[in-house]
C-alpha positions as CSV (number, residue, x, y, z in Angstrom):
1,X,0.0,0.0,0.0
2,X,2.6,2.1,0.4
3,X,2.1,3.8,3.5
4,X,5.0,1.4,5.3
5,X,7.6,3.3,3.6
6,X,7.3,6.2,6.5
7,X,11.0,7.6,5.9
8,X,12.9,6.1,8.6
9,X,15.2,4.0,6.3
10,X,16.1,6.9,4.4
11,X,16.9,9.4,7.5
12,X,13.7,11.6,7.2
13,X,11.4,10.5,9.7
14,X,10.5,8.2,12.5
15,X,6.4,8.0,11.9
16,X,4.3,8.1,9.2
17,X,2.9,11.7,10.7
18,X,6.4,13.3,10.6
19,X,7.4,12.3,7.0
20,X,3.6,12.9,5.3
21,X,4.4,16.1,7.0
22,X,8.0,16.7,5.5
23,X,6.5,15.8,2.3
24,X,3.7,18.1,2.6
25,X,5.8,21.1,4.1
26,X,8.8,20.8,1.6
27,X,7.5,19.4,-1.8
28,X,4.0,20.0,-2.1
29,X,2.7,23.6,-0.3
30,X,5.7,25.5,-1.6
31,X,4.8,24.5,-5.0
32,X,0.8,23.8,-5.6
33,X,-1.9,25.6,-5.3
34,X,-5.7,25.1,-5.5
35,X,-5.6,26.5,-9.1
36,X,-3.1,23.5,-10.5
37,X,-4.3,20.2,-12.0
38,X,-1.4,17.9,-10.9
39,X,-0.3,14.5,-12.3
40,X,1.4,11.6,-9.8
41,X,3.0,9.3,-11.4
42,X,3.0,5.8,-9.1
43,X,0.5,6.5,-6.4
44,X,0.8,3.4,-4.6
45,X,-2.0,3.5,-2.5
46,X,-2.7,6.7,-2.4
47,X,-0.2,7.8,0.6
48,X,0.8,11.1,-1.3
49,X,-2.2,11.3,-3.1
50,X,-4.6,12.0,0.4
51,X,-1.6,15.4,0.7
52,X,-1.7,16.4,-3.3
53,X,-5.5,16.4,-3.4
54,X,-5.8,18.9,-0.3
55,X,-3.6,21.5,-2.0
56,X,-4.4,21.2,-5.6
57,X,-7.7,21.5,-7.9
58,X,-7.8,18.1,-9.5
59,X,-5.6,15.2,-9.5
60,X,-4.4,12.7,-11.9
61,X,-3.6,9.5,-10.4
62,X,-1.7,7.4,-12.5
63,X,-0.3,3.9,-12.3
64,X,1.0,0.4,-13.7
65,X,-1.1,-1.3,-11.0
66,X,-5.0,-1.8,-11.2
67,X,-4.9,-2.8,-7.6
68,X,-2.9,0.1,-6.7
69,X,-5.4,2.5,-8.6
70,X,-8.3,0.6,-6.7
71,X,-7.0,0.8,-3.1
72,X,-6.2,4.6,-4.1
73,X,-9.7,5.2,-5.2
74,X,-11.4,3.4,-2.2
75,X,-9.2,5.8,0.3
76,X,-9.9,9.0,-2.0
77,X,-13.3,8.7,-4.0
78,X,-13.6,10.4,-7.8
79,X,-14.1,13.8,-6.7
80,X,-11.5,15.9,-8.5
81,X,-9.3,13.1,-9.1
82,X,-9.5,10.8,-11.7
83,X,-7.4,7.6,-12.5
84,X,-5.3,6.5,-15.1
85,X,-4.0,2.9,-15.5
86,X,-0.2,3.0,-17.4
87,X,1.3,0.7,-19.6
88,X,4.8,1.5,-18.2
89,X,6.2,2.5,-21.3
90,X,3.8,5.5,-22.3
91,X,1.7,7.9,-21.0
92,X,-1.2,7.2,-22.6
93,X,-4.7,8.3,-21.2
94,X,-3.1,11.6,-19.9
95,X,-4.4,14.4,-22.4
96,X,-1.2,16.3,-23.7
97,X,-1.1,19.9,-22.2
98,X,-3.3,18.6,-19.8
99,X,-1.2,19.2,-16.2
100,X,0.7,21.9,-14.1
101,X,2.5,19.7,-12.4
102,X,4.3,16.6,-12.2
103,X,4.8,14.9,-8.9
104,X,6.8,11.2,-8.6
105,X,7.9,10.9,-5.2
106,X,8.2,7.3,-3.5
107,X,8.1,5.5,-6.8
108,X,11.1,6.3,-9.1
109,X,13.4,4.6,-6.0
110,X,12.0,1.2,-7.4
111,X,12.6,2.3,-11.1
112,X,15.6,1.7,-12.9
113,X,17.8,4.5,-14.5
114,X,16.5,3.9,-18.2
115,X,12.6,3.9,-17.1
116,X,13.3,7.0,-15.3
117,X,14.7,8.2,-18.5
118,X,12.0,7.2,-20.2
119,X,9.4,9.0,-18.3
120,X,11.4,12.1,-18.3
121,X,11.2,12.0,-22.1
122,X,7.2,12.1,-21.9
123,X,6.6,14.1,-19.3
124,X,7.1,17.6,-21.0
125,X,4.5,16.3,-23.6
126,X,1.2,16.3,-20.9
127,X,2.2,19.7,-19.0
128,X,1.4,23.5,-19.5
129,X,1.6,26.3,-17.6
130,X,4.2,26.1,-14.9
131,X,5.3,23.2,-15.9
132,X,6.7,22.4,-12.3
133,X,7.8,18.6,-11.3
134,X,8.6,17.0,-8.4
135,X,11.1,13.8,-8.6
136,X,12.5,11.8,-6.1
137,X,15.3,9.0,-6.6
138,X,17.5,6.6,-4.2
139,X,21.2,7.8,-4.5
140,X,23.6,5.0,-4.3
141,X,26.0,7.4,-3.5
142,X,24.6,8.4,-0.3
143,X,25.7,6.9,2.6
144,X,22.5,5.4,3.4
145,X,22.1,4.5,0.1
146,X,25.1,2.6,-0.4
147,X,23.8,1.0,2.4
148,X,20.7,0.0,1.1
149,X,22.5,-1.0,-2.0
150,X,25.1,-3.3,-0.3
151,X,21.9,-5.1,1.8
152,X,19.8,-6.2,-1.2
153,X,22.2,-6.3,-4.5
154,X,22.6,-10.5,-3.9
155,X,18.6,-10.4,-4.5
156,X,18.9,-9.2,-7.8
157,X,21.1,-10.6,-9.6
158,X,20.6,-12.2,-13.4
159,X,18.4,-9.5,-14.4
160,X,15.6,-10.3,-11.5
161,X,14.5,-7.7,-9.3
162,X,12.8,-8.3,-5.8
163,X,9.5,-6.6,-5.6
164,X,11.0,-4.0,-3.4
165,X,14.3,-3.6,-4.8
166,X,15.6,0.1,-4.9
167,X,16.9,1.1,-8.1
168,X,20.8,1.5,-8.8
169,X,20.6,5.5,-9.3
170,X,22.3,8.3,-8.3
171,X,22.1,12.2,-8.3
172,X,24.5,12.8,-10.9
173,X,23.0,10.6,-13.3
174,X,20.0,12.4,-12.7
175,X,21.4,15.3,-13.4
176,X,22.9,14.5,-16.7
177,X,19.2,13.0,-17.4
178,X,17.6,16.6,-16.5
179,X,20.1,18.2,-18.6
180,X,19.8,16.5,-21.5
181,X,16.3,16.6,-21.8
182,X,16.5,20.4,-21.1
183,X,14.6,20.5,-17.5
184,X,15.3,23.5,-15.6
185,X,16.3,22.7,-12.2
186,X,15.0,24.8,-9.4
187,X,16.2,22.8,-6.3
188,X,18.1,19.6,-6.0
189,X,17.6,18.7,-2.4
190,X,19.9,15.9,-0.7
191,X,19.5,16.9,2.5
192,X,15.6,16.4,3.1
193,X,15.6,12.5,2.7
194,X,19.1,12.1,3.2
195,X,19.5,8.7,1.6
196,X,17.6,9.5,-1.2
197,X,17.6,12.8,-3.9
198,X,14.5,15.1,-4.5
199,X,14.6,17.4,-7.4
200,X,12.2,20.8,-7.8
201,X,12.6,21.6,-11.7
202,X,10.8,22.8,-14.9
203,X,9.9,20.6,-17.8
204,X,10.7,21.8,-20.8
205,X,8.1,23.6,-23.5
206,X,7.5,21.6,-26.4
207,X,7.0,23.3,-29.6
């Protein structure tokens, strides 16, 4: 469901309370207001979804997971939100020009680097306006993050992935990603959730 992952493994919080509160306080009322139709890509069960909704005008929740959409949509209900099953490979469903802003938190730690690429390169075509995302990433290069990385890389060997696997990523190869696809960065933020990376930055207009 998501709402196990509370923040303590990554050196942000001890509760759930403390880190929805984090979350809420660093990456969502700075940045979204009650006039912005917001995308989440990966909403789990709806942990960060219950904070967007109270600060924005609608919500898109999207994700690979029918069960996920489900239990996000029993917690929530269909007023201003709406929910969009992905393929994982597009973002199909989502109008283009249709968003504000783009908020992944909790869900790229589990993807790996060329996914994370991939989304990157599809973003920009669904948003307008502001054009403001929200990403967050493990960083391997952390030292809670190597950690991570050095207690569950024998589980994923061969190409297999445990279901919970973090992702081998890193803040620089973010970086080059973001520049690349021509993102503006705002605020790369290591300090927040310490093992991890969160990045504030502007997609890029598409002609």
């Amino acid at each position: 469901m998501g709402d196990e992952w509370i923040g303590k493994g990554a050196g942000a919080a001890q509760s759930l309370a403390e880190y929805e509160s984090l979350i809420e306080s660093q990456f969502i009322q700075p940045y979204i207001t009650s006039d912005d139709p917001v995308l989440e890509i990966g909403v789990g069960g709806g942990k960060t979804s219950k904070l967007l909704k109270k600060s924005c005008r609608e919500l898109i929740c999207a994700d690979i997971s029918s069960q996920m959409l489900q239990a996000t949509r029993s917690r929530l209900g269909d007023d201003r939100i709406s929910y969009i099953k992905l393929d994982g490979l597009t973002l199909n469903g989502i109008a283009p020009e249709s968003v504000d802003v783009c908020f992944c938190y909790d869900t790229m730690v589990h993807i790996e680097p060329r996914d994370i690429f991939n989304y990157l390169n599809l973003i920009p075509h669904v948003m307008r306006g502001k054009r403001l995302c929200v990403f967050h990433h493990t960083n391997i290069l952390s030292d809670l993050g190597w950690e991570k990385f050095l207690s569950e890389w024998q589980n994923n060997l061969l190409g297999q992935r445990h279901g919970c696997a973090f992702s081998v990523m890193t803040d620089k190869i973010m970086e080059k990603f973001l520049h690349h696809l021509n993102y503006e960065v705002i605020l790369k933020d290591t300090k927040s959730v310490p093992r991890d990376c969160v990045w504030i930055c502007k997609a890029p207009a598409i002609d």
